[in-house]
C-alpha positions in Angstrom: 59.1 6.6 98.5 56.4 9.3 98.7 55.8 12.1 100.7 54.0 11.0 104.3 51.5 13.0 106.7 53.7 12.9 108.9 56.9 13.8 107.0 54.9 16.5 105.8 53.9 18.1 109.1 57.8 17.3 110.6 59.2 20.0 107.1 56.2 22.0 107.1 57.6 25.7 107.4 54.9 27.7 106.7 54.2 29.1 110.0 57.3 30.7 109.8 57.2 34.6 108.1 60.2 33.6 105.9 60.7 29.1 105.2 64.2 30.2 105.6 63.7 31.3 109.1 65.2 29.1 112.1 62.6 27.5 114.4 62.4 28.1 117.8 64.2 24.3 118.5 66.4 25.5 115.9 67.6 29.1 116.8 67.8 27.2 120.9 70.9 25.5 119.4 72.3 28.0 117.2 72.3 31.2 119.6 74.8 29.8 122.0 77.5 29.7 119.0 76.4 33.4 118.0 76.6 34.7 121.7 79.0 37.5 121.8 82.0 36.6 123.8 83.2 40.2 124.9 81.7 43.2 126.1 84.0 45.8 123.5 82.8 47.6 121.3 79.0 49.3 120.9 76.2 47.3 121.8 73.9 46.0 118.6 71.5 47.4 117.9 69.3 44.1 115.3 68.9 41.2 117.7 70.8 38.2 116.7 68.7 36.0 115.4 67.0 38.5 113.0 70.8 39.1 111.7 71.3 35.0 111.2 67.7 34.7 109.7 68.7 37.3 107.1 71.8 35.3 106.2 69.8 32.4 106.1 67.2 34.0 103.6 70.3 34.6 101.3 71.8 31.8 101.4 68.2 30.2 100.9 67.1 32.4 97.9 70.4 33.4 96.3 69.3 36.9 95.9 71.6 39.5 95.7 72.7 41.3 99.1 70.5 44.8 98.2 67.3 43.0 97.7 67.6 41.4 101.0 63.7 42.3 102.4 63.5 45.7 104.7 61.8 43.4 107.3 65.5 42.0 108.2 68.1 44.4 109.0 69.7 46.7 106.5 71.7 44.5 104.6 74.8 46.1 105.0 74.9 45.5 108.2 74.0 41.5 107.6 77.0 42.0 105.4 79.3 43.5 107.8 78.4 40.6 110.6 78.6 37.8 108.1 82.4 39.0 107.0 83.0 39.5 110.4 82.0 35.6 110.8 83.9 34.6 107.6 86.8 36.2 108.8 87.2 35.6 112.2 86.4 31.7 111.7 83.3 31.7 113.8 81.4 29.6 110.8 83.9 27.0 110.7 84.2 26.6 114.1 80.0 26.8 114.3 80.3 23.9 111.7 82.5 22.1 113.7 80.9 21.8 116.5 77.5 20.7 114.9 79.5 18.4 113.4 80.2 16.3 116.9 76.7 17.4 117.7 75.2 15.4 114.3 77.1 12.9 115.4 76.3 12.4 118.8 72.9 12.4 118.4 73.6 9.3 115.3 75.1 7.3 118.3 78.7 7.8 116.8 82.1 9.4 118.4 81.9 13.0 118.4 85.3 12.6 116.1 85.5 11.3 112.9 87.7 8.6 112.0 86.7 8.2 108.3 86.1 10.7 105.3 85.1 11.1 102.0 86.5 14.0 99.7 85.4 14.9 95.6 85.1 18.3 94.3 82.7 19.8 91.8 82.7 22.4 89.0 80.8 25.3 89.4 80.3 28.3 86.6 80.9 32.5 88.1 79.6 35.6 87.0 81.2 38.6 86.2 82.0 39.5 89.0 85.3 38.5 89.4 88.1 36.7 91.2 90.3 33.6 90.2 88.6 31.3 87.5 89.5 28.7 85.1 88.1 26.0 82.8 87.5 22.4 83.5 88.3 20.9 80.2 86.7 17.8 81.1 83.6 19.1 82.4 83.7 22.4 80.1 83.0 24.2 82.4 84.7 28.1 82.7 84.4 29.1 86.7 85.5 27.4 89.9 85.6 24.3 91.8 84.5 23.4 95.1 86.4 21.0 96.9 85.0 19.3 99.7 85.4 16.5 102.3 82.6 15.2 104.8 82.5 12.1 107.2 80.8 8.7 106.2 77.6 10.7 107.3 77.5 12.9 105.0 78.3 15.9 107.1 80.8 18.7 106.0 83.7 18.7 107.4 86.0 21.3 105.7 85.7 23.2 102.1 88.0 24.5 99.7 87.8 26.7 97.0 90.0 27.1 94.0 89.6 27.9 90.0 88.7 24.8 88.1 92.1 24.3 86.1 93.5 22.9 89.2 93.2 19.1 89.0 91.9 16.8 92.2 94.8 15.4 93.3 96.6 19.4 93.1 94.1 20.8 94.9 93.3 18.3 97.4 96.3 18.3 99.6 95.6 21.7 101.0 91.9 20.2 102.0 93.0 17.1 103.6 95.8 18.8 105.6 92.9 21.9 106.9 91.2 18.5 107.6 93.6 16.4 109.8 94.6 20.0 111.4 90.8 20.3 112.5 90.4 16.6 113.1 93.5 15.0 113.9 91.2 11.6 114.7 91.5 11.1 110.8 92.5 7.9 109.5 91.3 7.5 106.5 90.2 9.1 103.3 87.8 8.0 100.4 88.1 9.4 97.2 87.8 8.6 93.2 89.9 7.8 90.4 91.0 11.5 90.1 93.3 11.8 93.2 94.9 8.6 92.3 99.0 8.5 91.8 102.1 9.0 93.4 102.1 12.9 93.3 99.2 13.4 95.9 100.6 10.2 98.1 104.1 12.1 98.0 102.0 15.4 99.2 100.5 14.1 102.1 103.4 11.7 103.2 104.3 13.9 106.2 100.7 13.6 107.6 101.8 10.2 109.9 98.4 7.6 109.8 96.4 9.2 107.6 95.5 6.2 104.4 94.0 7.2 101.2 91.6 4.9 99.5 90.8 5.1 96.2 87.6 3.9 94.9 87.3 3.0 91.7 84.6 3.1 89.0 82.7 0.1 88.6 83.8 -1.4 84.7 79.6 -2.5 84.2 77.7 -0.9 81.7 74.7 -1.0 84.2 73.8 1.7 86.9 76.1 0.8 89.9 76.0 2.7 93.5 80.1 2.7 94.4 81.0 2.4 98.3 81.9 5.7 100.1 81.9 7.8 97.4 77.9 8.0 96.8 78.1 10.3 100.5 79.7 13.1 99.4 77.6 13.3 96.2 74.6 13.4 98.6 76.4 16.4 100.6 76.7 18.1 97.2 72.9 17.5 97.0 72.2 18.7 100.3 74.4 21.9 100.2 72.6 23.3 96.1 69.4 23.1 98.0 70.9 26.7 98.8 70.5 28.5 95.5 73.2 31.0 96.7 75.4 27.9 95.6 74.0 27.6 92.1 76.9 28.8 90.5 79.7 30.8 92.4 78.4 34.9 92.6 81.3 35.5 94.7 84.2 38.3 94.0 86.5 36.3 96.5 86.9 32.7 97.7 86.5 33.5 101.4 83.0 33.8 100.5 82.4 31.2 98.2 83.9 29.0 101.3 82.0 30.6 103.8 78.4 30.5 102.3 79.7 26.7 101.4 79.8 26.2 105.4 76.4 28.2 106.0 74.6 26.1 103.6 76.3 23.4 106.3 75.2 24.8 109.2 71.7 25.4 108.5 71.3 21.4 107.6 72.8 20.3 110.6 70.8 22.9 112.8 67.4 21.6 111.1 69.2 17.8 111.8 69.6 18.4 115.3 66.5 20.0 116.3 64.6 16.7 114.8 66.7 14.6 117.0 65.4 16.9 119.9 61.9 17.0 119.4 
């Protein structure tokens, strides 16, 4: 289906200085989560928003955190506040949050009851950090590991090197998962987290059922239940080009810019909804 006048106008960011910028319906839902909830410490001196449009420009452009524009804050301050957000686990809750807000607005329960979870193999650079190959993929770097509701939207990301198989790596994700959403019943994921070993792994976590869904055995182009969702998310997230391959020294970040790329599609999701 082709592009519409009207779709056109409703994505059109031109008007802003940077496409990456947030709207004004846009930065109205945002800067509650980014208000500062103490009075310590020296008083900023970049407002806010310019500090969350200059992560958004890197997560956006994938440039490298010196060539950041000198019309956004020097970018070692953008860096300090975005560690400071990785660290203190303002972006997951952020996420979170949006989350029951994408939701809402859907017409669903604010809590999911249902997930999907798949990972995918991303090559790094030199700059270091754990690594490994995907012999199946060939692929030397790291793998993202995510899970998202039946809507698509993120729920919780994990990051490891890409000789850890599926089912190994997956019970640390579903249990950061139920932990953050203990309304989780169910699971959706492929062949590759099928056996006993991950079912023993997850044993302990009481109404939680894992459903495999397996690959259709036609030679013909075949759209499988559930597990064509978290693709899509996968889709939605590497519209960030920060996330075509993996430029980060540590995994904190690698999972942190995995949950801004998040963020900034809900945030652009929820402000249609309000128009």
């Amino acid at each position: 289906m082709g592009w519409t006048e009207t779709a056109r106008r409703e994505h059109d960011r031109r008007r802003l200085h940077y496409t990456s910028d947030c709207t004004d319906a846009e930065w109205a839902i945002i800067a509650p989560l980014l208000a500062r909830t103490t009075k310590v410490g020296r008083p900023r001196l970049h407002r806010a928003r310019d500090l969350w449009n200059a992560i958004q420009y890197l997560a956006a452009t994938g440039c490298q955190w010196a060539q950041l524009p000198r019309d956004f804050p020097p970018f070692t301050t953008v860096q300090y506040h975005f560690y400071r957000m990785r660290d203190n686990g303002l972006l997951d809750a952020i996420n979170a949050v949006l989350v029951a807000g994408v939701r809402v607005a859907e017409g669903r329960e604010a809590e999911p009851t249902a997930g999907i979870i798949d990972s995918q193999s991303v090559k790094n650079t030199e700059a270091g950090g754990p690594r490994g190959y995907d012999a199946g993929k060939k692929i030397k770097g790291r793998k993202r590991h995510i899970a998202t509701d039946t809507a698509g939207n993120l729920l919780d990301a994990l990051v490891h090197s890409t000789d850890v198989q599926d089912r190994d790596g997956a019970p640390d994700l579903i249990e950061r998962c139920r932990d953050a959403y203990p309304s989780l019943a169910r699971l959706f994921a492929d062949g590759g987290y099928a056996g006993p070993k991950l079912e023993a792994a997850i044993a302990h976590l009481d109404r939680l059922a894992m459903e495999i869904v397996k690959r259709s055995d036609t030679q013909s182009f075949v759209i499988l239940p559930r597990r064509w969702v978290v693709e899509r998310t996968f889709a939605w997230l590497n519209r960030c080009r920060r996330l075509a391959n993996d430029w980060e020294a540590s995994i904190a970040s690698s999972e942190a810019w995995l949950v801004v790329a998040s963020i900034r599609r809900m945030t652009r999701r929820i402000a249609k909804f309000e128009l």
